[in-house]
N, C-alpha and C positions, 0 to 999 in steps of 0.2 A: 504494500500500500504506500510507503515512504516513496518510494523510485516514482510510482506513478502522479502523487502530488507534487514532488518537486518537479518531473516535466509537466506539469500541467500552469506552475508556476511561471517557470520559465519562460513557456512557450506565453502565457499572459504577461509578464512582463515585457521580453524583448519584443512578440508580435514579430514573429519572423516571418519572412515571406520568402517562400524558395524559388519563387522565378526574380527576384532582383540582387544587385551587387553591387556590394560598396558597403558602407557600413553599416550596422543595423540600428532598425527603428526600434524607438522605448518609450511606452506611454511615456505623458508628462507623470512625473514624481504624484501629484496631488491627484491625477487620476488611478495611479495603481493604489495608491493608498485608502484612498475613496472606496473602490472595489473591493479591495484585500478586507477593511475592518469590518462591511456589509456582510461580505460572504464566511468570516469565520464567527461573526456575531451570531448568526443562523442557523452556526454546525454545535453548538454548545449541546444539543439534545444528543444528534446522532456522537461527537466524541466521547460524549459520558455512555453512552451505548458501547459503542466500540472499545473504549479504555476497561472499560470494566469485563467484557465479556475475555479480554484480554490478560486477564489478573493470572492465571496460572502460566501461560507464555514468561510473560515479564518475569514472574518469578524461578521459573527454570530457567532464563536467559539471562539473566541478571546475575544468581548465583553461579553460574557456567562462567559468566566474565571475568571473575576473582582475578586471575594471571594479567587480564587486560587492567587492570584497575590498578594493579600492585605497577605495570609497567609506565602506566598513564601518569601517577603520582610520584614517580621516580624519574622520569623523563627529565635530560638534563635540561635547563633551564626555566622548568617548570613555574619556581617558583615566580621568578623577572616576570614570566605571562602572566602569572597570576595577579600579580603586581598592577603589571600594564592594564591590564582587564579593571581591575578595578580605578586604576584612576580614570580609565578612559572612558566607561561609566561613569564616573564623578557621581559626588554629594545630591546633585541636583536632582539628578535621573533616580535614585534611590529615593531621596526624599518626596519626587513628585509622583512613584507609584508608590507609595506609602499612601499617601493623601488619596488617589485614583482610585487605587485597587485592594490595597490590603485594611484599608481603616474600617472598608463595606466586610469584610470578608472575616475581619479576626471575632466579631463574638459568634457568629452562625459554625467556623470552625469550629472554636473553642465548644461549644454545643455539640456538636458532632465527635467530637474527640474525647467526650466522657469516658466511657468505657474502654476506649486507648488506653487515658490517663488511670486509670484505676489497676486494670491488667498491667501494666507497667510500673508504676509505683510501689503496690503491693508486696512484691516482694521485699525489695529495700524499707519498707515500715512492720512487718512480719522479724527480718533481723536485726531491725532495731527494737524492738519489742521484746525479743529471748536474750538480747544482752544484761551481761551481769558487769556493770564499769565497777573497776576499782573504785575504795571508799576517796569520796571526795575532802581535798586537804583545805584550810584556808584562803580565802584567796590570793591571787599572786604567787601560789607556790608551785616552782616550776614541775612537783609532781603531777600536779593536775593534767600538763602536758600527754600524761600517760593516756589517759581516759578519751582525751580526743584520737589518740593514736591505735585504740583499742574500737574504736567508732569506724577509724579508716580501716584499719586492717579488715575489719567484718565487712565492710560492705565493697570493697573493693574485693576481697574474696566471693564475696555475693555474685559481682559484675561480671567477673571473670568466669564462673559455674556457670552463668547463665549464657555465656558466650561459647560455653563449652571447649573453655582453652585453661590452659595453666598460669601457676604466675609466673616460670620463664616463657611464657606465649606458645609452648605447642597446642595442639590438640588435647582433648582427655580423654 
């Protein structure tokens, strides 16, 4: 489906015509844009259709990626692009789809994301729950330190079980 909307793009943007020569015609900017936000404004039904019927794909293709993703994030220079990407995006463009797009959008997620949030949190409030902290000292007394360090340990052990990895990062 990707290869077929990108030529379908294409061929709406530049408006090729194959009996002429010389360089090619490209709507005006304000016309393809015009067109472009009408016609994906329209497809918000059929993509939540499509994306969803798609959820076990993505997920077996996605997990198969691992090797691409570990190569992608290690790619030299990575970082600089990563860099450049966001300045070149700049403050503005972040802050004017804030305002746009995500200010409509964060309580109807945050609604939707209940039961996310519950199934995920849960565990990490279950091990904080069966912990036993050391007796706590006075304050300012650098043993106390302990008791925070008895909180990381558990739940960082937690994180790591649930990733089903070790604490030197293999498998378990």
């Amino acid at each position: 489906m990707l290869p077929k909307a990108i030529l379908w793009l294409l061929g709406f943007l530049l408006a090729i015509h194959a009996d002429q020569v010389g360089a090619i015609k490209v709507k005006p900017i304000e016309a393809s844009m015009t067109k472009w936000a009408e016609n994906a404004g329209r497809a918000a039904t059929e993509f939540a259709t499509n994306a969803e019927a798609a959820a076990d794909d993505w997920a077996r293709n996605t997990a198969a990626a691992f090797n691409n993703y570990g190569a992608a994030i290690s790619a030299p220079g990575i970082k600089e692009r990563f860099r450049r990407g966001v300045t070149s995006a700049g403050s503005a463009k972040f802050a004017r789809k804030i305002r746009d797009v995500a200010m409509d959008r964060f309580a109807p997620g945050v609604a939707a994301a209940g039961v996310d949030y519950k199934e995920g949190v849960e565990p990490y409030l279950s091990t904080l729950a069966s912990l036993t902290l050391s007796a706590r000292k006075p304050r300012g007394d650098p043993a106390n330190i302990k008791r925070v360090e008895e909180v990381n340990k558990s739940l960082h052990a937690k994180r790591l079980a649930m990733l089903g990895v070790t604490a030197s990062g293999g498998a378990s």
